[in-house]
VOPAGU-2260 file (C-alpha; in pm, 1 decimal, decimal comma):
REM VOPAGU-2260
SITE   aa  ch    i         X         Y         Z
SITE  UNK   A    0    8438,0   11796,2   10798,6
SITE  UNK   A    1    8357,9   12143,0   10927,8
SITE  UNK   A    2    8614,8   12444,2   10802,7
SITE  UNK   A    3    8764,5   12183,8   10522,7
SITE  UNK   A    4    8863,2   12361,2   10215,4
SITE  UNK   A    5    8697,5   12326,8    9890,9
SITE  UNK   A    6    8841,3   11995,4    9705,0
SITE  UNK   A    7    8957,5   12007,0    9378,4
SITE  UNK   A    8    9084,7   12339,0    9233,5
SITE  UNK   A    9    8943,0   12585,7    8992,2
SITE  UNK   A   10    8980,8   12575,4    8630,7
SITE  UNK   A   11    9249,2   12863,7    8687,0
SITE  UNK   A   12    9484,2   12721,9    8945,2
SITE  UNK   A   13    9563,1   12407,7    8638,9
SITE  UNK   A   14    9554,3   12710,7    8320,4
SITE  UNK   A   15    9833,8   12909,9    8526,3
SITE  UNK   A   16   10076,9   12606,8    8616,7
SITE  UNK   A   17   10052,8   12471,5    8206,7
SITE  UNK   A   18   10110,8   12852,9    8162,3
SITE  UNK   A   19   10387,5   12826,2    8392,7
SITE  UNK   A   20   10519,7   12539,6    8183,5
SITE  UNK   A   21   10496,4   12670,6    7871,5
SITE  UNK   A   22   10725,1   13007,2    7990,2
SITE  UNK   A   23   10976,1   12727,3    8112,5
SITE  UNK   A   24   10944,3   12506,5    7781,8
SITE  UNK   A   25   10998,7   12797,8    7579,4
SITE  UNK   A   26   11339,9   12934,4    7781,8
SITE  UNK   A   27   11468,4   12577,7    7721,0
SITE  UNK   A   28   11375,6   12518,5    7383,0
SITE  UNK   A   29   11077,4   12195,6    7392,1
SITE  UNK   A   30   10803,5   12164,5    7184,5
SITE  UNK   A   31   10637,8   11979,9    7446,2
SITE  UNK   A   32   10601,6   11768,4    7751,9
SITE  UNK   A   33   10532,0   11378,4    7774,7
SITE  UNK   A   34   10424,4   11328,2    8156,0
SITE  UNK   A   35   10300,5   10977,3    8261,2
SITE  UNK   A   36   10339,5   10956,2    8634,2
SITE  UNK   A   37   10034,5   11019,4    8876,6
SITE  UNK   A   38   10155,8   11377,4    9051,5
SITE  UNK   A   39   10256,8   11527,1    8679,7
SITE  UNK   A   40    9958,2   11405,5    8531,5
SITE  UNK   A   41    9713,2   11514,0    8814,0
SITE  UNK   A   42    9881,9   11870,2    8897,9
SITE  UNK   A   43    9848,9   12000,7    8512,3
SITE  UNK   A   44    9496,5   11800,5    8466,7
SITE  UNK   A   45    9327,1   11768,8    8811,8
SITE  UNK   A   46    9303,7   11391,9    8706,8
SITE  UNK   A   47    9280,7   11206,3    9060,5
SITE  UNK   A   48    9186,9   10866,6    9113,1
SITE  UNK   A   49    9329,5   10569,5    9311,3
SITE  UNK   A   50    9310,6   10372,7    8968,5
SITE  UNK   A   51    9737,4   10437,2    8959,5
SITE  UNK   A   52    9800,9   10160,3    9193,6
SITE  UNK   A   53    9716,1    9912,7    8935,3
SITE  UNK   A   54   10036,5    9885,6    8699,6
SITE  UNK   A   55    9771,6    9727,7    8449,1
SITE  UNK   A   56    9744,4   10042,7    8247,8
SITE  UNK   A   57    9996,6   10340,6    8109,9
SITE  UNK   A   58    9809,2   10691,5    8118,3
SITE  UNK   A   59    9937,0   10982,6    7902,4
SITE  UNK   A   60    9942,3   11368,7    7925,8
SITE  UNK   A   61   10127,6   11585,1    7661,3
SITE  UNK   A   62   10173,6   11936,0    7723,8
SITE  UNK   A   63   10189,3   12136,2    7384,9
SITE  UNK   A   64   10333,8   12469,3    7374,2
SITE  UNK   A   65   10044,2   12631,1    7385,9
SITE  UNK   A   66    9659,3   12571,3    7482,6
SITE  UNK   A   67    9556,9   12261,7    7684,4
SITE  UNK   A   68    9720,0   11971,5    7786,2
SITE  UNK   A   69    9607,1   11670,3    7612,2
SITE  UNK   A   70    9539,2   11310,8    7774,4
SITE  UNK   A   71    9627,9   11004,4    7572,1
SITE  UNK   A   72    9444,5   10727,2    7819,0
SITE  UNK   A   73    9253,3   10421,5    7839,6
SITE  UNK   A   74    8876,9   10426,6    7806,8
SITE  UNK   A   75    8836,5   10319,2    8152,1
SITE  UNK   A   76    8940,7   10685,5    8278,2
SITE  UNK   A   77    8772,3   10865,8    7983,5
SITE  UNK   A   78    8450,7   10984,3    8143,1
SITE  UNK   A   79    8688,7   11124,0    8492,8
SITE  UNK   A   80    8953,9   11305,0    8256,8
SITE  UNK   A   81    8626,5   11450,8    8074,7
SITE  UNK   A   82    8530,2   11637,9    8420,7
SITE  UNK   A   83    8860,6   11822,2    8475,5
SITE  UNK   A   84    8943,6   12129,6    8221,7
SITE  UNK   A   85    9064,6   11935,7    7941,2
SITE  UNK   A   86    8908,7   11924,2    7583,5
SITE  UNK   A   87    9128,0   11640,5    7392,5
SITE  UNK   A   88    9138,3   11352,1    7511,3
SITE  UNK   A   89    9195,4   11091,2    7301,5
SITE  UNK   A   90    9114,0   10658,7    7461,1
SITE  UNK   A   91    9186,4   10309,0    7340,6
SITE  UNK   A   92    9082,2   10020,6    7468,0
SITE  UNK   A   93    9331,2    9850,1    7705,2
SITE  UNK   A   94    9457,8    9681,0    7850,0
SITE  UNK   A   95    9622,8    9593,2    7463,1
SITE  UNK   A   96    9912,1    9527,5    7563,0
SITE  UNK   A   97   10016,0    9489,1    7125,3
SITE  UNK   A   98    9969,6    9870,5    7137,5
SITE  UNK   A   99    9895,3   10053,8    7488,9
SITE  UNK   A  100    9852,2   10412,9    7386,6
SITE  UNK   A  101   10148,6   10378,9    7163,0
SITE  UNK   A  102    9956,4   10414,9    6784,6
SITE  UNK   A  103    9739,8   10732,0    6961,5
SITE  UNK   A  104   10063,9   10881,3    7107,5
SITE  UNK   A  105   10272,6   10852,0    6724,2
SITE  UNK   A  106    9942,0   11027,7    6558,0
SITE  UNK   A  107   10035,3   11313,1    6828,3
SITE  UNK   A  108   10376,9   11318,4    6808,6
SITE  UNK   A  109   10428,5   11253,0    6450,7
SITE  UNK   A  110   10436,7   11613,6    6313,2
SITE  UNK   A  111   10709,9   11734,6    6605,3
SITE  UNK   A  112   10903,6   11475,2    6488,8
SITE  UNK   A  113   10898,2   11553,1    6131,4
SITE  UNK   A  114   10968,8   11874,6    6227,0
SITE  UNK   A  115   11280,0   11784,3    6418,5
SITE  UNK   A  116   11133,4   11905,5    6736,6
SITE  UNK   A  117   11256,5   11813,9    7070,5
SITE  UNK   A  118   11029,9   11705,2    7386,9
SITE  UNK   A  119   11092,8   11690,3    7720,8
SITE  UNK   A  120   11035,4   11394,1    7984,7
SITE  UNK   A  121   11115,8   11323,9    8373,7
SITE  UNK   A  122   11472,5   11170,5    8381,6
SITE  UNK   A  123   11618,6   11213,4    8677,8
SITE  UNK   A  124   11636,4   11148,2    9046,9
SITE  UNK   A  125   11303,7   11073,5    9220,2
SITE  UNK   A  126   11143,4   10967,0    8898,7
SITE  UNK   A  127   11020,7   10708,7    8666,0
SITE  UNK   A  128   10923,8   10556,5    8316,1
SITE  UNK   A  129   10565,2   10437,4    8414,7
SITE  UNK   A  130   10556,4   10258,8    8061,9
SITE  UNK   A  131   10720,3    9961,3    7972,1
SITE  UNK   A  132   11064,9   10015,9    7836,9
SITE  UNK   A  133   10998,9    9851,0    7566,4
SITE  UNK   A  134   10674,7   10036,3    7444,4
SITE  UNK   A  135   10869,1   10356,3    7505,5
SITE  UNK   A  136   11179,1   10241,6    7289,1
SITE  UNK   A  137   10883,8   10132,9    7031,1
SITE  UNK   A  138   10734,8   10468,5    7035,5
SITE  UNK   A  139   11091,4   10652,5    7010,6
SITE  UNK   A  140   11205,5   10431,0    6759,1
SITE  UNK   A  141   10842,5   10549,0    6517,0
SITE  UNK   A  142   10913,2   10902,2    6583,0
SITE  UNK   A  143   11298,2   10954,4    6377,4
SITE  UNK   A  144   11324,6   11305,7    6417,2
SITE  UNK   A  145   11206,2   11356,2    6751,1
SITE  UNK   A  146   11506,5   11456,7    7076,5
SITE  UNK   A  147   11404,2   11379,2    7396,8
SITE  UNK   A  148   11558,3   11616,9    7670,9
SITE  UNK   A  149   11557,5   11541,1    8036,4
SITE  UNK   A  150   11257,8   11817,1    8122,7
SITE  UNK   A  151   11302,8   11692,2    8556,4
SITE  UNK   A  152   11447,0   12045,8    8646,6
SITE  UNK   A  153   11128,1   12216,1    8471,6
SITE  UNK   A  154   10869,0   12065,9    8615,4
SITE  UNK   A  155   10987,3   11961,7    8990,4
SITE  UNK   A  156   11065,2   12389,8    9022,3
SITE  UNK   A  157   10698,8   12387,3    8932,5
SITE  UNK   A  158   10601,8   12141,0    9189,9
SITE  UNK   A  159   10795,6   12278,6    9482,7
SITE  UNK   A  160   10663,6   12604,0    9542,0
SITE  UNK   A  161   10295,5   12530,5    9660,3
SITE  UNK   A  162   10011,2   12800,8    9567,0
SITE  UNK   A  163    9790,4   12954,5    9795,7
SITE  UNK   A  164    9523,0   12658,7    9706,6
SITE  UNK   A  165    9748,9   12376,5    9766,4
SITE  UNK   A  166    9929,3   12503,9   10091,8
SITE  UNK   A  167    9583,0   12547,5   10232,8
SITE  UNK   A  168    9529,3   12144,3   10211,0
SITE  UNK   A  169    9817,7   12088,4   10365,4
SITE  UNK   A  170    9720,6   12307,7   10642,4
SITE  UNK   A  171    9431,8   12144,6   10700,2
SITE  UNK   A  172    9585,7   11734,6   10671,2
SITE  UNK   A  173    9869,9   11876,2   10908,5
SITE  UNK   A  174    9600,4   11961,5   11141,6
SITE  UNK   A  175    9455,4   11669,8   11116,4
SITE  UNK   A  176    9757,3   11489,6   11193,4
SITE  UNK   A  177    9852,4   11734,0   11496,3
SITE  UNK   A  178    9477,6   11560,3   11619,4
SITE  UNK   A  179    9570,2   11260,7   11564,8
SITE  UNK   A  180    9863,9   11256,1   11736,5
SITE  UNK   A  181    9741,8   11461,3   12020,5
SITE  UNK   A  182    9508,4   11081,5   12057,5
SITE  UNK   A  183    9806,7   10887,7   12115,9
SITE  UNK   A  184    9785,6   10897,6   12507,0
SITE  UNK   A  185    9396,0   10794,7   12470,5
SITE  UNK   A  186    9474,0   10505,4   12230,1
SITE  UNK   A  187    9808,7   10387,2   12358,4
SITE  UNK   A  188    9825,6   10144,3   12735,7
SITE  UNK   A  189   10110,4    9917,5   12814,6
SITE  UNK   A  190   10033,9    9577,2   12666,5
SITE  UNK   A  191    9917,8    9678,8   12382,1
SITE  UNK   A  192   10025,5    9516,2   12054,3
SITE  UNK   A  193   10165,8    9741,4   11862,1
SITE  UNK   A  194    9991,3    9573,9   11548,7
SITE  UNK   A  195    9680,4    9685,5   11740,1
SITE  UNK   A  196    9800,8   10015,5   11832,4
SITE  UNK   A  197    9887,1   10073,4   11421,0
SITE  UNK   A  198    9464,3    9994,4   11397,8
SITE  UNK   A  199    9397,5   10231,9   11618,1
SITE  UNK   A  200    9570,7   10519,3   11489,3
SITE  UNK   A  201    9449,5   10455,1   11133,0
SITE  UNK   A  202    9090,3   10475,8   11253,2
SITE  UNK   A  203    9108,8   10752,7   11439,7
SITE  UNK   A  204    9295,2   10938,3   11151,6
SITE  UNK   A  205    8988,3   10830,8   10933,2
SITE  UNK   A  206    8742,1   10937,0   11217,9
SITE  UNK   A  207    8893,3   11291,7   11266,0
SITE  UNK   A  208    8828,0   11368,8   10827,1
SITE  UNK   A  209    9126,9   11214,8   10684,7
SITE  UNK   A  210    9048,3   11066,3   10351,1
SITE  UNK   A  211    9262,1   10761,0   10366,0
SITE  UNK   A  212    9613,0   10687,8   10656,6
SITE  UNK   A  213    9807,8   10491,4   10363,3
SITE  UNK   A  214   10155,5   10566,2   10520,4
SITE  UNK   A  215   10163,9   10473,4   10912,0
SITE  UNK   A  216   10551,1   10370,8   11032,1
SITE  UNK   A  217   10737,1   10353,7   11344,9
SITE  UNK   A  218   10844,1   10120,1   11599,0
SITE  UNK   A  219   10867,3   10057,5   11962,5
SITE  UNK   A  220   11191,0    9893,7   12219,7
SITE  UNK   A  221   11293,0    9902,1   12543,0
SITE  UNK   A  222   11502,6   10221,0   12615,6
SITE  UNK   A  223   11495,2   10311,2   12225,0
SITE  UNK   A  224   11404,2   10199,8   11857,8
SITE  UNK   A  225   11596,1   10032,6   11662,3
SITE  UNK   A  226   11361,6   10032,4   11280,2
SITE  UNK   A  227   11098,2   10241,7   11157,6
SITE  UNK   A  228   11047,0   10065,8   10840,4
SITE  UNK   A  229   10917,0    9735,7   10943,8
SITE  UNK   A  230   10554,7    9618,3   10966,1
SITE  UNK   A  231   10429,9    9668,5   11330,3
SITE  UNK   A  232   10446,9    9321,4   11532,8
SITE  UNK   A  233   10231,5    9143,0   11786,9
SITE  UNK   A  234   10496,8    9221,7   12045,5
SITE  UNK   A  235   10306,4    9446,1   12349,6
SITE  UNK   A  236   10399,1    9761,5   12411,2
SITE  UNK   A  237   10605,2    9763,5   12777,2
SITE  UNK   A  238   10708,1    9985,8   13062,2
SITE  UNK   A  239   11044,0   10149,0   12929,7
SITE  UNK   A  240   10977,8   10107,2   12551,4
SITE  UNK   A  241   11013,2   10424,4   12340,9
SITE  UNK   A  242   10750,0   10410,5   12071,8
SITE  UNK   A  243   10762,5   10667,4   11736,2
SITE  UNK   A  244   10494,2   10685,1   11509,0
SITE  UNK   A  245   10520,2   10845,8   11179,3
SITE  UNK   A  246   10203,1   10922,2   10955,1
SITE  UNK   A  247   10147,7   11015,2   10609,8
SITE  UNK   A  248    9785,8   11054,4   10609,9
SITE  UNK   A  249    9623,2   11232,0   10279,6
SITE  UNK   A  250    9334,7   11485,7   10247,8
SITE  UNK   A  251    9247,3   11525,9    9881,7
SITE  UNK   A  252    9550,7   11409,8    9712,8
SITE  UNK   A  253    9791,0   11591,7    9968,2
SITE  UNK   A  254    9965,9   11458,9   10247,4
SITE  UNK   A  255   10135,2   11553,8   10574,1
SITE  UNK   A  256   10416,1   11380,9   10740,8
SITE  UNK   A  257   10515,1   11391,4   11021,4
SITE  UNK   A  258   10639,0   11192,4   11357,2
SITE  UNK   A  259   10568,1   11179,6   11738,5
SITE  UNK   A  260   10770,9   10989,7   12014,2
SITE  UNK   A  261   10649,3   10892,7   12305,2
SITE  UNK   A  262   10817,1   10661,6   12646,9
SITE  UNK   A  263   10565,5   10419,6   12796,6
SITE  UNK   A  264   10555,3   10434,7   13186,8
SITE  UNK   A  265   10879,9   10524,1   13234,0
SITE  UNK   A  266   11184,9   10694,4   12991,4
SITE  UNK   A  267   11555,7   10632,4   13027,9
SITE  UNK   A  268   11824,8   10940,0   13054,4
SITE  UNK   A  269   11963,9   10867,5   12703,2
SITE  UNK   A  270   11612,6   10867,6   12516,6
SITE  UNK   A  271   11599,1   11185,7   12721,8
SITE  UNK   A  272   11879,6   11361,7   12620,7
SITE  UNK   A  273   11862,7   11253,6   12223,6
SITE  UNK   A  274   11469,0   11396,9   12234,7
SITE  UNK   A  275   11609,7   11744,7   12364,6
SITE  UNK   A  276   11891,3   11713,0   12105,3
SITE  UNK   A  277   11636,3   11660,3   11822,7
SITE  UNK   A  278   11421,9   11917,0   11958,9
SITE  UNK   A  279   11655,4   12183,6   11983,7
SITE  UNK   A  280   11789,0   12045,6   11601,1
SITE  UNK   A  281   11461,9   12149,2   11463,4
SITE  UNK   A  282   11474,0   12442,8   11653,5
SITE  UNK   A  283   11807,2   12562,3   11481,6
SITE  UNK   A  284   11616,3   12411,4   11145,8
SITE  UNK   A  285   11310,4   12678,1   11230,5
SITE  UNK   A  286   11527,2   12936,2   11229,1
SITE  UNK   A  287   11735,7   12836,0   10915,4
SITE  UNK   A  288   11453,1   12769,7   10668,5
SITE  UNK   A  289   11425,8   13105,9   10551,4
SITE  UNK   A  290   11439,8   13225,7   10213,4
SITE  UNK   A  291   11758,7   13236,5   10000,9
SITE  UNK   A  292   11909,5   12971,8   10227,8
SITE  UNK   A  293   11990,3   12633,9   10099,9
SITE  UNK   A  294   11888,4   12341,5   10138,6
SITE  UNK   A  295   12229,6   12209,8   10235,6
SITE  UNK   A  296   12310,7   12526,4   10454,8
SITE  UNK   A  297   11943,3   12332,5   10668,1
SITE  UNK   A  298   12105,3   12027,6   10699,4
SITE  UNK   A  299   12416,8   12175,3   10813,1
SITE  UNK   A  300   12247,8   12389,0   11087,5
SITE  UNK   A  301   12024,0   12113,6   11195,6
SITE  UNK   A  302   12355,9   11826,6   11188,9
SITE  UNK   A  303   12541,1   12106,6   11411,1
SITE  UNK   A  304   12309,8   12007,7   11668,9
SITE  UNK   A  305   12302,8   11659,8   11633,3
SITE  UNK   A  306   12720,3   11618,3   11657,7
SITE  UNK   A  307   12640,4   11689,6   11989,8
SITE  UNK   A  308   12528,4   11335,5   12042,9
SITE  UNK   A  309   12626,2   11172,0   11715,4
SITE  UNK   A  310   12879,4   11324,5   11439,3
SITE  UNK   A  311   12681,9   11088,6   11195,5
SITE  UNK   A  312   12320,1   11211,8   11226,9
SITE  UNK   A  313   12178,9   10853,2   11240,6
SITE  UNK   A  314   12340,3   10769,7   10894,0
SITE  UNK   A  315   12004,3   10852,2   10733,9
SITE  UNK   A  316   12147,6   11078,6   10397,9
SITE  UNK   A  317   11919,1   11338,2   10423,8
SITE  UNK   A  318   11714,8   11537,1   10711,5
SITE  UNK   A  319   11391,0   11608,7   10553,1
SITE  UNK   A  320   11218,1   11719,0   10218,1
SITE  UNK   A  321   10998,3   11846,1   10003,6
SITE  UNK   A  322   10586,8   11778,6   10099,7
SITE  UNK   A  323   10281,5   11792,1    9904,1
SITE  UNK   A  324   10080,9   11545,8    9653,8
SITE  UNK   A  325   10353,9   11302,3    9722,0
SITE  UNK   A  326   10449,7   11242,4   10068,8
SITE  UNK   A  327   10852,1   11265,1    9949,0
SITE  UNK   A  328   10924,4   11586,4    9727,4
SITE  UNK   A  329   11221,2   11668,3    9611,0
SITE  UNK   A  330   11412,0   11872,3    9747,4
SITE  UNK   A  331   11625,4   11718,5    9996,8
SITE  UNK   A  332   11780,2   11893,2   10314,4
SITE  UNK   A  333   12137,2   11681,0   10243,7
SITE  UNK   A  334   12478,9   11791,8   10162,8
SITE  UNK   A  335   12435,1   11726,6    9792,1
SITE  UNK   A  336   12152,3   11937,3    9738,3
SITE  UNK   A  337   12212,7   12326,4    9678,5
SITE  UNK   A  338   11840,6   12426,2    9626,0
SITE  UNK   A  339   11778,0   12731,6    9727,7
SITE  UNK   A  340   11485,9   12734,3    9958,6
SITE  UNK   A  341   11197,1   12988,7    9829,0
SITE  UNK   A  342   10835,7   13168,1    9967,8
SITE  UNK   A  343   10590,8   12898,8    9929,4
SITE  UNK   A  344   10756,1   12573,0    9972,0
SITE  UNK   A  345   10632,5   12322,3   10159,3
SITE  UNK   A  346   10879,5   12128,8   10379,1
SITE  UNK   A  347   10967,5   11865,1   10647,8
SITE  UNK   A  348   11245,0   11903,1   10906,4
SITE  UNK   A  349   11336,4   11543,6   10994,6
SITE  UNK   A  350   11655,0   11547,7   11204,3
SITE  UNK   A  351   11744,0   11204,7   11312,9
SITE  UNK   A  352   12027,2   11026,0   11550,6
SITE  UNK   A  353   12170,6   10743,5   11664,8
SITE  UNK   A  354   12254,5   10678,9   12041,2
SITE  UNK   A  355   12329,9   10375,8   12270,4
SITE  UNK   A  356   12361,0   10022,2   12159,0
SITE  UNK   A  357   12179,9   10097,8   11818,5
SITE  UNK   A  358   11922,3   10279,8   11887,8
SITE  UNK   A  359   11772,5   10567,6   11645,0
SITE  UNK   A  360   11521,6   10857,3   11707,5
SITE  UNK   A  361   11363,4   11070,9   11422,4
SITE  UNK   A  362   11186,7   11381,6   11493,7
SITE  UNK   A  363   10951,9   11540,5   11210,7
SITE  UNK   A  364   10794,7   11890,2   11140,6
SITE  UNK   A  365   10622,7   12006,8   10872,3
SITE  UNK   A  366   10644,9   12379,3   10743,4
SITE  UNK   A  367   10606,0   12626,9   10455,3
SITE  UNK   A  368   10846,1   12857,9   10420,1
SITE  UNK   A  369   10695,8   13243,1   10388,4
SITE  UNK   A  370   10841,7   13573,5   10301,3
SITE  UNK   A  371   10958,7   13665,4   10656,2
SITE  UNK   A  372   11022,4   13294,1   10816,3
SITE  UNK   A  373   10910,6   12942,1   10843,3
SITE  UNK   A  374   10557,2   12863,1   10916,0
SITE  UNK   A  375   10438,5   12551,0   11129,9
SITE  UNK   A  376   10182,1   12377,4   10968,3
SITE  UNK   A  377   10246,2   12040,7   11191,2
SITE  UNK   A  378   10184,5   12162,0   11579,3
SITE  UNK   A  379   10516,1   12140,9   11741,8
SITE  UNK   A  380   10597,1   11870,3   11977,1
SITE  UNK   A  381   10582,2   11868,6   12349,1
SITE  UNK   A  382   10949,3   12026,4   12452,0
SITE  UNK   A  383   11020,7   11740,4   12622,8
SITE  UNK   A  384   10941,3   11331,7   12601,3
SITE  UNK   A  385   10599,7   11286,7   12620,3
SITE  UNK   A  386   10540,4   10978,0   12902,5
SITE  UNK   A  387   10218,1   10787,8   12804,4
């Protein structure tokens, strides 16, 4: 697509986050880092491939305290990993499911552990052990010597403040996704199933340079919504409904998300009034999400707002997060999270309500946060409900 950015990222963008690392290893006293989940592995190796939705096979990255990160993988991705920056990378055959990786991973960890040596790996919230438990209490139980210390805080303070290089693709997917919904009007009619309307949306996302429109939510009632998590139905879209869509499409391994409502024919006072009250809640979020604020101070500011409709703020636990090769990042604008928000993170403002008999209404921005404000990288909804 014309005026894309380049994909992939230069040999330097991957030497300065390991370096990054390293500093953080260091201060905290590792002798390494054991990452095995797709966004680790692919922001210190460039590794990318739609190969992780098969739960087939465990892949491997260890970060050493200093030089390259090594990849401990199956054959199958050997000749991929050998065109990003690494040098070692050491393949089995698998699956074997008698010894995944774990034999190759002991021979690398061996001398840390006879050295007493402690490693880090992702613990904690928004994480997981993409091994089998049991492999990984095999491989800790061959390594005596070896502490393993919970290395989450490291690497997601990494992850949340974007470069340069990765806030310009999500620039460019939020654009795409301002285009796509700015179609909505063109590919939305009363009657419609919504199933079909879902299509429709997918393809144009495709159409307009999206790589791939793997996230599409939303839902559509009579005078409100009631779920945004379900499948879409056959039911047709109808004079009165409200309809939300909310897209997570991806343009080189980085997403945007963001939502759009929209009344068909005709919109009722209360979906009305809970649009402007969302509206104006992101409004009050723009001009919180500045730096040295937290990200519980956000959700305060933006909840202010909604208590003018409903004191509960739809009941959701959080209004918005953290964006980039994932399309959930930690952090979380929520009363339990004290983050403090910094130049360079990428974030979603996501206030949300409830009103009438059950109804809900989400409203979603997307933003990076600069040195003298919030920028929009999402363009900003229509002030008021849009009536298709």
């Amino acid at each position: 697509m014309t005026g894309s950015p380049m994909r992939g990222f230069p040999e330097a963008e991957f030497a300065a986050r390991t370096e990054h690392a390293q500093t953080g290893m260091a201060a905290a006293g590792l002798g390494g880092l054991l990452l095995m989940t797709e966004a680790e592995v692919r922001y210190f190796t460039g590794f990318h491939t739609l190969f992780w939705q098969s739960p087939t096979r465990p892949w491997f990255v260890f970060v050493p305290p200093v030089g390259k990160p090594v990849a401990v993988i199956p054959e199958i991705g050997a000749e991929l990993m050998r065109s990003t920056w690494l040098d070692d990378i050491r393949t089995w055959s698998a699956p074997c499911p008698d010894d995944d990786g774990l034999s190759l991973l002991t021979e690398l960890l061996a001398p840390m552990a006879q050295a007493g040596k402690t490693i880090g790996v992702m613990k904690g919230h928004e994480t997981a052990l993409r091994m089998p438990l049991g492999d990984y209490e095999r491989l800790v139980a061959g390594l005596p010597g070896l502490s393993i210390a919970d290395a989450t805080a490291l690497i997601r303070g990494l992850r949340m403040v974007k470069s340069d290089r990765e806030i310009e693709k999500l620039a460019h997917i939020c654009a795409i996704g301002s285009r796509i919904f700015a179609s909505v009007p063109e590919l939305a009619h009363e009657g419609q199933p919504l199933e079909d309307l879902f299509r429709a949306v997918r393809r144009e996302g495709l159409a307009l340079g999206a790589d791939d429109v793997p996230y599409l939510v939303g839902g559509a009632d009579q005078g409100g919504y009631r779920d945004v998590i379900s499948p879409p139905s056959r039911r047709p879209l109808a004079n009165g409904d409200i309809l939300m869509l909310d897209t997570g499409a991806v343009w080189d391994g980085y997403y945007c998300d963001f939502d759009r409502n929209f009344a068909i024919g005709t919109a009722d006072d209360a979906s009305r009034r809970a649009y402007d009250v969302l509206w104006r809640a992101t409004e009050a979020g723009l001009d919180a999400a500045r730096t040295g604020a937290t990200c519980r101070q956000l959700f305060q500011t933006m909840q202010a707002v909604i208590a003018e409709l409903d004191d509960q703020g739809g009941d959701v636990g959080r209004l918005g997060h953290g964006l980039g090769m994932q399309l959930t990042e930690w952090p979380s604008h929520a009363a339990f999270d004290h983050t403090v928000l910094q130049e360079n993170m990428v974030l979603t403002l996501e206030p949300s309500l409830s009103y009438g008999d059950g109804r809900i209404m989400v409203h979603e921005e997307n933003i990076v946060v600069r040195k003298d404000g919030p920028e929009l990288l999402s363009e900003r909804a229509p002030r008021d409900l849009p009536v298709i």
